[in-house]
Each structure stands twice: as structure tokens, then as C-alpha cells.
PDBQT receptor file of N, H, CA, C and O in Angstrom, charges set to zero:
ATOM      1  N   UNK A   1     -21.028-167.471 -53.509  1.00  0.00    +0.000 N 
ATOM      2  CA  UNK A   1     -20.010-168.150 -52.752  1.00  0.00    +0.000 C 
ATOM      3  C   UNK A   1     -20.415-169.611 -52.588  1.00  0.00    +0.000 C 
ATOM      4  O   UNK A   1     -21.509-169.942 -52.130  1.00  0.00    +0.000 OA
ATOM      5  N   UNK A   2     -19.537-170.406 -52.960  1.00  0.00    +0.000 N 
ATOM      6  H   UNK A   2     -18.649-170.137 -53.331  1.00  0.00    +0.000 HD
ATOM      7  CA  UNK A   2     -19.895-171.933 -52.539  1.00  0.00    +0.000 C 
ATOM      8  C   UNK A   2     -18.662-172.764 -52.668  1.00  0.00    +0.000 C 
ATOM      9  O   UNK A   2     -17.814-172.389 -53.477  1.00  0.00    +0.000 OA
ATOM     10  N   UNK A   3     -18.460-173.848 -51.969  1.00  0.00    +0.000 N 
ATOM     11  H   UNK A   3     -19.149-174.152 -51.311  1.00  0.00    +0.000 HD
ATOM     12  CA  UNK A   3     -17.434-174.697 -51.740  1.00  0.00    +0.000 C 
ATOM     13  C   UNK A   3     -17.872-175.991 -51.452  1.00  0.00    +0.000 C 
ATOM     14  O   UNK A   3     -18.880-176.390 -50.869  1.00  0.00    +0.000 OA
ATOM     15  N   UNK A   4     -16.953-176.559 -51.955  1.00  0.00    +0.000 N 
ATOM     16  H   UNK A   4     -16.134-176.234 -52.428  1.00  0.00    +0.000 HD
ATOM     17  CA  UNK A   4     -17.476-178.288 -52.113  1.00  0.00    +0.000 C 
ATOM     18  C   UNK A   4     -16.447-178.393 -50.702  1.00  0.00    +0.000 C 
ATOM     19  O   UNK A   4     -15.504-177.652 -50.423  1.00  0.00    +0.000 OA
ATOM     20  N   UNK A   5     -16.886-179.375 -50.058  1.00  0.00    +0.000 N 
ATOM     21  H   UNK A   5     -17.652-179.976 -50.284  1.00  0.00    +0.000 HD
ATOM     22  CA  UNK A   5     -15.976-179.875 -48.845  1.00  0.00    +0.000 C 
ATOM     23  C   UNK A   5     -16.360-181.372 -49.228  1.00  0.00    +0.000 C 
ATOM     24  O   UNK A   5     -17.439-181.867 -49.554  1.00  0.00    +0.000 OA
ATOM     25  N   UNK A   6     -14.953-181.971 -49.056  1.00  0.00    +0.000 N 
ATOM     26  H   UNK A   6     -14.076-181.569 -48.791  1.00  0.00    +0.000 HD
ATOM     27  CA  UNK A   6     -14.413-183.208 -49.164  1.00  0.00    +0.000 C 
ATOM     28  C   UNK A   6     -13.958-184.103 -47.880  1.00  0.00    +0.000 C 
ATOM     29  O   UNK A   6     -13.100-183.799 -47.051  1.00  0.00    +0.000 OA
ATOM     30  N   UNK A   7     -14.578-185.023 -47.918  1.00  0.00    +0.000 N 
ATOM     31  H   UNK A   7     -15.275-185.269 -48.591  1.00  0.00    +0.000 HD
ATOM     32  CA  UNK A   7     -13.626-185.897 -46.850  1.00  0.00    +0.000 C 
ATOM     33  C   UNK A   7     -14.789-185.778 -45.497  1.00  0.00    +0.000 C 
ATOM     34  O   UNK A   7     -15.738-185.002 -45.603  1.00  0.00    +0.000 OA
ATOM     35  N   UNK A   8     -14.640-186.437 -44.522  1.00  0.00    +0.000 N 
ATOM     36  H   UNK A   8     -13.869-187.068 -44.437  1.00  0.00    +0.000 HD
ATOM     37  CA  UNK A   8     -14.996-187.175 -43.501  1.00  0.00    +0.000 C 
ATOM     38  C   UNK A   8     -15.235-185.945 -42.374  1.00  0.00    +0.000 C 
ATOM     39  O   UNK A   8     -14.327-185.163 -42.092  1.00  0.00    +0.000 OA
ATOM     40  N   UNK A   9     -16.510-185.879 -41.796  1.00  0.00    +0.000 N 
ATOM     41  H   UNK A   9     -17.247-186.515 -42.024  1.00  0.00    +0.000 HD
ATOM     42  CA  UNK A   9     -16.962-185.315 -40.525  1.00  0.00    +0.000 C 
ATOM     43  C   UNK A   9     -16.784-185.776 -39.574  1.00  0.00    +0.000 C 
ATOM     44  O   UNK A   9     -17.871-186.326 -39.400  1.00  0.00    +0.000 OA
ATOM     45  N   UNK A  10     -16.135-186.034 -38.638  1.00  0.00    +0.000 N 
ATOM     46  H   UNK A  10     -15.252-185.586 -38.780  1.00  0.00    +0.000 HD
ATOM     47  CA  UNK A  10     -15.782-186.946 -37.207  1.00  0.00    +0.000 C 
ATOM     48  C   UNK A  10     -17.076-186.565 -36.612  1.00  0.00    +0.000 C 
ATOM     49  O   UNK A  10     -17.693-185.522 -36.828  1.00  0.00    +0.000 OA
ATOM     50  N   UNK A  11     -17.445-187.638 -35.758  1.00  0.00    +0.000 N 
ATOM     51  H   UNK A  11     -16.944-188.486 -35.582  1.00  0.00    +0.000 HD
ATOM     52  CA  UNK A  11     -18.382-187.654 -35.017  1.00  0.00    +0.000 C 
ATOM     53  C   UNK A  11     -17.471-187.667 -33.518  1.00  0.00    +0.000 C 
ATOM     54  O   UNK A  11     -16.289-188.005 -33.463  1.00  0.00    +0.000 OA
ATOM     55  N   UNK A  12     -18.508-187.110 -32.031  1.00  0.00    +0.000 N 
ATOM     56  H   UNK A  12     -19.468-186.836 -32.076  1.00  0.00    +0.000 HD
ATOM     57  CA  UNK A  12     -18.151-187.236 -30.964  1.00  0.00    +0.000 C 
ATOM     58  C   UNK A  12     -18.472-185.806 -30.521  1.00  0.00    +0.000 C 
ATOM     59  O   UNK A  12     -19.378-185.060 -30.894  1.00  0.00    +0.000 OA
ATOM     60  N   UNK A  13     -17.359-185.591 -29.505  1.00  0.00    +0.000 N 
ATOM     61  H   UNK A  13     -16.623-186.196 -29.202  1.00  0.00    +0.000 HD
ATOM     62  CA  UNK A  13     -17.268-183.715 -28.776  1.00  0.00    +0.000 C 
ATOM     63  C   UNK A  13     -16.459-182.878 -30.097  1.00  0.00    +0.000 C 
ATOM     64  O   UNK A  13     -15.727-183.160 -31.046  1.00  0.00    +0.000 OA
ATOM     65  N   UNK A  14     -17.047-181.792 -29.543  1.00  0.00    +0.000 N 
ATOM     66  H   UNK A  14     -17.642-181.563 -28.773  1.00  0.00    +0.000 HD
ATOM     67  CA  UNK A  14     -16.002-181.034 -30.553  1.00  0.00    +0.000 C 
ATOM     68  C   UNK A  14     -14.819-180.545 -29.647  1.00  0.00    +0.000 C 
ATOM     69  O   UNK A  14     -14.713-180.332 -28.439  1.00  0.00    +0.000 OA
ATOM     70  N   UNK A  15     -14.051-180.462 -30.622  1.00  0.00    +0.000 N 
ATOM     71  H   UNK A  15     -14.137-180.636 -31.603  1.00  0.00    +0.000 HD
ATOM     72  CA  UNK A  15     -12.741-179.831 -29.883  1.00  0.00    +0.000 C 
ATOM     73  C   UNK A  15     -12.347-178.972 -29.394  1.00  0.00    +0.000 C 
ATOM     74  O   UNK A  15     -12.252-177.910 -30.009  1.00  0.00    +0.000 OA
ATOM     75  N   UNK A  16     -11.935-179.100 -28.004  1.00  0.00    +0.000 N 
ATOM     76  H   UNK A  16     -12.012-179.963 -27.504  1.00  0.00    +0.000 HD
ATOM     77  CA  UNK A  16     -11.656-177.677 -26.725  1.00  0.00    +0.000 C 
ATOM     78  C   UNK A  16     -10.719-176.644 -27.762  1.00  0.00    +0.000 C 
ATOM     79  O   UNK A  16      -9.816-176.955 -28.538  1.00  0.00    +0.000 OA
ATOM     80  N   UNK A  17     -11.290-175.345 -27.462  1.00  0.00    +0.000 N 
ATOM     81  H   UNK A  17     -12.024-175.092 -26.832  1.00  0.00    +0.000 HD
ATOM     82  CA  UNK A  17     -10.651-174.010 -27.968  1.00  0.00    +0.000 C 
ATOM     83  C   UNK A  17      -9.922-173.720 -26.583  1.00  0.00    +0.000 C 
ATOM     84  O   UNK A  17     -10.254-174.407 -25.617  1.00  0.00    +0.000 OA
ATOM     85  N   UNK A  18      -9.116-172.909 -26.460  1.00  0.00    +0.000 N 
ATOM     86  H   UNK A  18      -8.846-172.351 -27.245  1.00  0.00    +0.000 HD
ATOM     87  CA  UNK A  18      -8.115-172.526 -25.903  1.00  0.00    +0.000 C 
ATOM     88  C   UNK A  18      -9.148-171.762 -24.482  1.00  0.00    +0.000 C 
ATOM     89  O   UNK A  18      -9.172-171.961 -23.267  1.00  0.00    +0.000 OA
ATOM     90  N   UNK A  19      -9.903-170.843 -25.416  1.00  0.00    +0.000 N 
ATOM     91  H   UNK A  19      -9.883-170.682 -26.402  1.00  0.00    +0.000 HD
ATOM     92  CA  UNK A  19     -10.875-169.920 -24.253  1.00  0.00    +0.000 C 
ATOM     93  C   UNK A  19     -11.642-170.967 -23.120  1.00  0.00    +0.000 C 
ATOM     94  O   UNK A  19     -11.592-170.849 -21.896  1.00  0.00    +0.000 OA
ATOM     95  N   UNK A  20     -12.621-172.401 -24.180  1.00  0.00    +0.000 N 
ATOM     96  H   UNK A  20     -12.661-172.497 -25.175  1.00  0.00    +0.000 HD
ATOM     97  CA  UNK A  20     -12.610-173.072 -23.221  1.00  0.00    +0.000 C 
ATOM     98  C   UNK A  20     -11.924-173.354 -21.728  1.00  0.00    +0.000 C 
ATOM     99  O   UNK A  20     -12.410-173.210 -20.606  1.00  0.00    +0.000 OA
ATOM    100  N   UNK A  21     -10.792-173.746 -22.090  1.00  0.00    +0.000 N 
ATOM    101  H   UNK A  21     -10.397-173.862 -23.001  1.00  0.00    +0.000 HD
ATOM    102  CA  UNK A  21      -9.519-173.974 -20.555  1.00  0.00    +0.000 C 
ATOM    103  C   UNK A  21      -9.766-173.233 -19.855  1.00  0.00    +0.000 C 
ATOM    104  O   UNK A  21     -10.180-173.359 -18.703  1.00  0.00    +0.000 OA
ATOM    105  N   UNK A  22      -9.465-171.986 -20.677  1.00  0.00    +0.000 N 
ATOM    106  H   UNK A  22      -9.129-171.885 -21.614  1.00  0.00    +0.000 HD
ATOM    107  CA  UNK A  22      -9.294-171.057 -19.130  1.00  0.00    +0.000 C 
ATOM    108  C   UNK A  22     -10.634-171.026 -18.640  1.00  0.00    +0.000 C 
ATOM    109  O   UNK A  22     -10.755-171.033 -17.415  1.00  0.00    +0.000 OA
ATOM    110  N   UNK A  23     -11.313-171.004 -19.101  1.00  0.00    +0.000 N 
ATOM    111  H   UNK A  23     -11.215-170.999 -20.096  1.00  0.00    +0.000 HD
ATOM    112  CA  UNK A  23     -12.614-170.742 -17.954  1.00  0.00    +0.000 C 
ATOM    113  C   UNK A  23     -12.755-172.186 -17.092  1.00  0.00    +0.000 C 
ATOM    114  O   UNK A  23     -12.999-172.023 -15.897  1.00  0.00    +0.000 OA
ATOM    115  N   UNK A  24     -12.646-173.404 -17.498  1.00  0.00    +0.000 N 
ATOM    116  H   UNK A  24     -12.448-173.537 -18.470  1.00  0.00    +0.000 HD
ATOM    117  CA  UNK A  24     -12.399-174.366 -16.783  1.00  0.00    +0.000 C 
ATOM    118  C   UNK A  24     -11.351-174.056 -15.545  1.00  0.00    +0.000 C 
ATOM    119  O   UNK A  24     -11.554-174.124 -14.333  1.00  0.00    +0.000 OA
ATOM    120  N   UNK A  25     -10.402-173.766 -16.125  1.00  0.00    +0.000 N 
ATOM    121  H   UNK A  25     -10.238-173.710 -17.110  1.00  0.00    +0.000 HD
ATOM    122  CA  UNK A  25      -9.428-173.744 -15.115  1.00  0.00    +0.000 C 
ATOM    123  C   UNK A  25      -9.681-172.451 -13.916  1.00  0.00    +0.000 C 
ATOM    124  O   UNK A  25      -9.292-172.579 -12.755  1.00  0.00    +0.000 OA
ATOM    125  N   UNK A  26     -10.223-171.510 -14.300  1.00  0.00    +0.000 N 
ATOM    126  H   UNK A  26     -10.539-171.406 -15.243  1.00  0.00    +0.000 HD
ATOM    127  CA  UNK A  26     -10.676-170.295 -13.385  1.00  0.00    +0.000 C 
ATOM    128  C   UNK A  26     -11.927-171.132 -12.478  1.00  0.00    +0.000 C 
ATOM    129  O   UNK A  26     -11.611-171.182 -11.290  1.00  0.00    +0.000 OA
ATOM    130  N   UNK A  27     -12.971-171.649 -12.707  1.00  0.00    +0.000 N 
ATOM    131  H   UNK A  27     -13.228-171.609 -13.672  1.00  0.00    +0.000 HD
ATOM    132  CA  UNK A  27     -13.622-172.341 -12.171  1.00  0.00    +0.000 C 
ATOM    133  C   UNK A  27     -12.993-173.761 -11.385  1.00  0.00    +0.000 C 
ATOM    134  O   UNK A  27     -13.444-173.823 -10.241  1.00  0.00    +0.000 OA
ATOM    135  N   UNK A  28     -12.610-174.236 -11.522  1.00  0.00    +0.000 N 
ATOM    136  H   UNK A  28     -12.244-174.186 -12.451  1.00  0.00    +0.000 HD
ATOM    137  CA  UNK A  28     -11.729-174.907 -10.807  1.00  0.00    +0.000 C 
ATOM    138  C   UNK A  28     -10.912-174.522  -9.833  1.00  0.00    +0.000 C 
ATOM    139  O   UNK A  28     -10.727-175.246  -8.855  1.00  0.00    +0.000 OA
ATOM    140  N   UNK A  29     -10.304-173.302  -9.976  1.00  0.00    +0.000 N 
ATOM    141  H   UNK A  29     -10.455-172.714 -10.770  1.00  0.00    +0.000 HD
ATOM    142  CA  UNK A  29      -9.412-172.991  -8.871  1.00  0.00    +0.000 C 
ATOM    143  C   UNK A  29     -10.534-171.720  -7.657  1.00  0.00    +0.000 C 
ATOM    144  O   UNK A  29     -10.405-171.190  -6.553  1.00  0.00    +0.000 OA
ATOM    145  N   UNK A  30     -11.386-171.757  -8.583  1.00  0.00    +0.000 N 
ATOM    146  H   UNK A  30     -11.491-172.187  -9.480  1.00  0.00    +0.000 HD
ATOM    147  CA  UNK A  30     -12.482-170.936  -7.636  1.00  0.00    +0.000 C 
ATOM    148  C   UNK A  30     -12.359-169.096  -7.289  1.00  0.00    +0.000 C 
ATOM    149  O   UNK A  30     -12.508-168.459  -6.246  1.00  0.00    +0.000 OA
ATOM    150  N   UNK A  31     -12.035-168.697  -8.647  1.00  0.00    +0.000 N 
ATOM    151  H   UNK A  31     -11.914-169.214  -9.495  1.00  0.00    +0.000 HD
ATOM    152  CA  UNK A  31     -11.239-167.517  -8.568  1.00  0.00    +0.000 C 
ATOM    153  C   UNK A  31     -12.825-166.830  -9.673  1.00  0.00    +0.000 C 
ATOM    154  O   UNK A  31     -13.374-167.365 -10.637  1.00  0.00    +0.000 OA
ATOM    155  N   UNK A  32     -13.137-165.443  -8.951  1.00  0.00    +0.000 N 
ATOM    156  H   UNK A  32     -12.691-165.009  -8.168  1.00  0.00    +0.000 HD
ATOM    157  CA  UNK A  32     -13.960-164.310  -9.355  1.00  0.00    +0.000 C 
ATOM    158  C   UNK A  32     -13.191-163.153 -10.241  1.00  0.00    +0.000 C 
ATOM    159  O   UNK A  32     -12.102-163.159 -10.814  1.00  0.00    +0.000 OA
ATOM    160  N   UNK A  33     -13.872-162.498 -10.154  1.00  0.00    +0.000 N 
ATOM    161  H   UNK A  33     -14.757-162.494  -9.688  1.00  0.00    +0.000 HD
ATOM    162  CA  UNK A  33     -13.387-161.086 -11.151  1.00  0.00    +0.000 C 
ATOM    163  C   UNK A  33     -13.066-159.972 -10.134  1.00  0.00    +0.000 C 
ATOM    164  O   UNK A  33     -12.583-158.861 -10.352  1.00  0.00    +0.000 OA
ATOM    165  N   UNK A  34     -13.532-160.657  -8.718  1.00  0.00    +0.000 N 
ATOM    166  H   UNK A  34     -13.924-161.560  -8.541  1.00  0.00    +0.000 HD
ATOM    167  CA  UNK A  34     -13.415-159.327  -7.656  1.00  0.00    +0.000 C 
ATOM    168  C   UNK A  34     -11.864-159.454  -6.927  1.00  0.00    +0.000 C 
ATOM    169  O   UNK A  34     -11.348-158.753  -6.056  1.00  0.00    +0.000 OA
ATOM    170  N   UNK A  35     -11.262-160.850  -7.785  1.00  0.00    +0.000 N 
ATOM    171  H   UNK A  35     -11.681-161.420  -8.492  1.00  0.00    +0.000 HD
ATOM    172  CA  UNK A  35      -9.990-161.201  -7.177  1.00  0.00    +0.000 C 
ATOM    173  C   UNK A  35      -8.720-160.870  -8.049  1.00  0.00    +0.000 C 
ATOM    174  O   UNK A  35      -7.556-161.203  -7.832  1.00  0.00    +0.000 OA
ATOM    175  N   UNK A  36      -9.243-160.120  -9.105  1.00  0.00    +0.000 N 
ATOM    176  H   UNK A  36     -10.189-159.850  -9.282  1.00  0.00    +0.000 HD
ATOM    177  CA  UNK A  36      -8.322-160.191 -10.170  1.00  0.00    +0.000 C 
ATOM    178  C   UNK A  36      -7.930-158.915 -10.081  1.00  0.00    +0.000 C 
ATOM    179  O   UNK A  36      -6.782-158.666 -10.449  1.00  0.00    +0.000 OA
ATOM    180  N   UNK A  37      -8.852-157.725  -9.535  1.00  0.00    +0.000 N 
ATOM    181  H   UNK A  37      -9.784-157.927  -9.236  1.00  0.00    +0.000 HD
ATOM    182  CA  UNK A  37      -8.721-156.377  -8.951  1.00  0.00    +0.000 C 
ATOM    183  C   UNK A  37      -7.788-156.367  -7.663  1.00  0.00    +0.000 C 
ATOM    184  O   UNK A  37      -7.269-155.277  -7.425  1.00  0.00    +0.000 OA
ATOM    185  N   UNK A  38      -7.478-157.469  -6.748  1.00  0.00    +0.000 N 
ATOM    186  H   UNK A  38      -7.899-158.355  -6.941  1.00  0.00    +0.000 HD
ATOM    187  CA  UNK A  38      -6.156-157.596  -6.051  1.00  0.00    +0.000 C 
ATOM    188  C   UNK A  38      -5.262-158.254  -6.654  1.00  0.00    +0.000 C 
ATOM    189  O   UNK A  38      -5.463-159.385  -7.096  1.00  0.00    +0.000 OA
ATOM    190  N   UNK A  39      -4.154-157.625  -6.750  1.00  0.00    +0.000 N 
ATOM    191  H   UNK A  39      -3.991-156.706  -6.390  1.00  0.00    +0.000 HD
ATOM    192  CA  UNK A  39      -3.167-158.769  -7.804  1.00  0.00    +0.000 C 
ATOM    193  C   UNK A  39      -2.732-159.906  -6.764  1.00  0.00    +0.000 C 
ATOM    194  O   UNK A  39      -2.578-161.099  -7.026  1.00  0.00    +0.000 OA
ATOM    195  N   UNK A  40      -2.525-159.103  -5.193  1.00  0.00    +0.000 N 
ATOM    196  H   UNK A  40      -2.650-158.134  -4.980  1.00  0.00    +0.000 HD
ATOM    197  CA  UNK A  40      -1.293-160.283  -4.546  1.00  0.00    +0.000 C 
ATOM    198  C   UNK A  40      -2.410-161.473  -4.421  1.00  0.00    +0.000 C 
ATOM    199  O   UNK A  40      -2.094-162.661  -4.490  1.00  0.00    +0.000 OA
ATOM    200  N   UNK A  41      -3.626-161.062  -4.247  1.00  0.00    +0.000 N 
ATOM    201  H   UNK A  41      -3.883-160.097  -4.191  1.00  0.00    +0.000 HD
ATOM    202  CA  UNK A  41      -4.778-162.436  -4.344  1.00  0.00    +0.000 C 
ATOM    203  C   UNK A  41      -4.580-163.198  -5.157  1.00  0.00    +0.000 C 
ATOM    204  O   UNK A  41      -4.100-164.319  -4.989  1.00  0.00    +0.000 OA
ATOM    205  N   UNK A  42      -4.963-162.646  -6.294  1.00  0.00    +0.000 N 
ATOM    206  H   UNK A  42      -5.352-161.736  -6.430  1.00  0.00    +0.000 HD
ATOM    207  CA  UNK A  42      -4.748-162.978  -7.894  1.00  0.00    +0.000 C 
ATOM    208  C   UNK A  42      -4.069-164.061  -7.996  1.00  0.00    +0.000 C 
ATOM    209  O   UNK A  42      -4.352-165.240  -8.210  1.00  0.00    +0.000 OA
ATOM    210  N   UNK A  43      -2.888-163.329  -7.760  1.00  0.00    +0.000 N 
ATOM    211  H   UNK A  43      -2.658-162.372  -7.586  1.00  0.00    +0.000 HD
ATOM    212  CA  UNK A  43      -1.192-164.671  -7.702  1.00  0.00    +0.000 C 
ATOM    213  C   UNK A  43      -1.527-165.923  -6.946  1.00  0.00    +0.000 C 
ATOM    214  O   UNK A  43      -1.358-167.072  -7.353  1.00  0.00    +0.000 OA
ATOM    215  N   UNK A  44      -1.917-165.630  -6.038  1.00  0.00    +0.000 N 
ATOM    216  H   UNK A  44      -2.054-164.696  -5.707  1.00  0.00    +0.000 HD
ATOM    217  CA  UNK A  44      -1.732-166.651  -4.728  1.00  0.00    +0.000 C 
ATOM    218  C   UNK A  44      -3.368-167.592  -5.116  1.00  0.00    +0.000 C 
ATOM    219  O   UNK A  44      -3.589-168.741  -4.735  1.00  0.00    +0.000 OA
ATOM    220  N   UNK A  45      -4.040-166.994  -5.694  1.00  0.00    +0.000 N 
ATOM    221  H   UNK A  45      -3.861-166.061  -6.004  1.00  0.00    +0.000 HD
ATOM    222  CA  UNK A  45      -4.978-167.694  -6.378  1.00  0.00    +0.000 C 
ATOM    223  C   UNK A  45      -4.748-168.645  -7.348  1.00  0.00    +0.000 C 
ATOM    224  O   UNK A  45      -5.276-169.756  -7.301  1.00  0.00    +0.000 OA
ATOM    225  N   UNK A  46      -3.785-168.193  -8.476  1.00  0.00    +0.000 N 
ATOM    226  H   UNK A  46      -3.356-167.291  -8.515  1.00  0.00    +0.000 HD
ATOM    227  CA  UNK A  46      -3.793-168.869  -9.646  1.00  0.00    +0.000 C 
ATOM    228  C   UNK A  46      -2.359-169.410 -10.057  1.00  0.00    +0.000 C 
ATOM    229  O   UNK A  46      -2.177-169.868 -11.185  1.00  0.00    +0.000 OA
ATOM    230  N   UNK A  47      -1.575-169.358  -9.325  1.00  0.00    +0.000 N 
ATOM    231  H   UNK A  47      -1.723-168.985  -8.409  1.00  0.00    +0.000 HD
ATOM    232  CA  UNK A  47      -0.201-169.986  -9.431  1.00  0.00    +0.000 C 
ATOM    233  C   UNK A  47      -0.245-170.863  -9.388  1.00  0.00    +0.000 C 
ATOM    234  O   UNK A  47      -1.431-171.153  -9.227  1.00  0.00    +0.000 OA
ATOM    235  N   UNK A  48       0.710-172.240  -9.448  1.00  0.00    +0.000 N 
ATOM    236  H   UNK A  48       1.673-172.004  -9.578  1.00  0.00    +0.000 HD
ATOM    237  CA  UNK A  48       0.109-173.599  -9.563  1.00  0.00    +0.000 C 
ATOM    238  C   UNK A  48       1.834-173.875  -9.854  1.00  0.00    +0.000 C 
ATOM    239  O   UNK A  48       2.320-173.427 -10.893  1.00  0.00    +0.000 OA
ATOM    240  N   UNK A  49       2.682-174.620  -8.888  1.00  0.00    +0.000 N 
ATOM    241  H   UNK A  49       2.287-174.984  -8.044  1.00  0.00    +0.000 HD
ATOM    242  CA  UNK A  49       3.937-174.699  -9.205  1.00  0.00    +0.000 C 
ATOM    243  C   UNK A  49       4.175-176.318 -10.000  1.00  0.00    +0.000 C 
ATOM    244  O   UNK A  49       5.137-176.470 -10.753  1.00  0.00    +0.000 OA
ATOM    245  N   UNK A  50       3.324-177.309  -9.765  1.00  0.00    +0.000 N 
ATOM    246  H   UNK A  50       2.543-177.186  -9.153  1.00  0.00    +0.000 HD
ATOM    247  CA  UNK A  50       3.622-178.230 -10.273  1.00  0.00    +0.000 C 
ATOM    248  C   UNK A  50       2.332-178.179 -12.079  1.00  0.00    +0.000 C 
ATOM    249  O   UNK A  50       1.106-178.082 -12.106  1.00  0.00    +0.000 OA
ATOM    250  N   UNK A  51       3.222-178.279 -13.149  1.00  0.00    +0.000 N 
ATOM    251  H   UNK A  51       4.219-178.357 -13.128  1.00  0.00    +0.000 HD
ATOM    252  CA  UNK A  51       2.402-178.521 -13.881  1.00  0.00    +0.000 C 
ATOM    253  C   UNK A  51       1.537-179.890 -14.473  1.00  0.00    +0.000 C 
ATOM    254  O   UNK A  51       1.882-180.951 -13.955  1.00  0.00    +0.000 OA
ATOM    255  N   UNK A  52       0.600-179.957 -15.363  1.00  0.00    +0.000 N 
ATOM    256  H   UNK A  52       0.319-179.095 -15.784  1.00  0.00    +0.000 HD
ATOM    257  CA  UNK A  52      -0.350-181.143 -14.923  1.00  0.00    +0.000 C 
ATOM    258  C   UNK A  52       0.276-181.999 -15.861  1.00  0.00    +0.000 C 
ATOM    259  O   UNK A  52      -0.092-183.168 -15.972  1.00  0.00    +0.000 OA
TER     260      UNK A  52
């Protein structure tokens, strides 16, 4: 198996994956795994009516 790759490596961060976010965003809003076992918590935890 081998492949030539062409063209330019960007330098800097690499780029946020999707899974990234959410764990940002779960940490941010300050929400556990022991809150996700109550849903009405859950909600009232992670709802967010204005988006960013």
C-alpha cells in the first residue's frame, strides 16, 4: 500500500471534530453523567434558548 500525497500541509491547530464541541459544551454548562439519568435535570441543564 502506498500513496503519494500532493499539495500543502497547513500549519497551526488542527481542526475541531464535532465530538470535540460537545464535550466543550457539556463542560461549560457544568453538566455530569449523574444528570443525564434525570431527564427533567438534563433539560433544564442543557437547553439554551438563544443560539450563539
Amino acid at each position: 500500500m502506498s500513496l503519494n500525497v500532493y499539495g500543502y500541509k497547513g500549519r497551526g491547530r488542527p481542526q475541531k471534530v464535532w465530538n470535540d464541541c460537545v464535550k466543550e459544551d457539556i463542560r461549560r454548562k457544568g453538566v455530569d453523567s449523574d444528570m443525564a439519568a434525570d431527564r427533567d435535570v438534563w433539560r433544564s441543564s442543557t437547553y439554551c434558548a438563544e443560539p450563539r
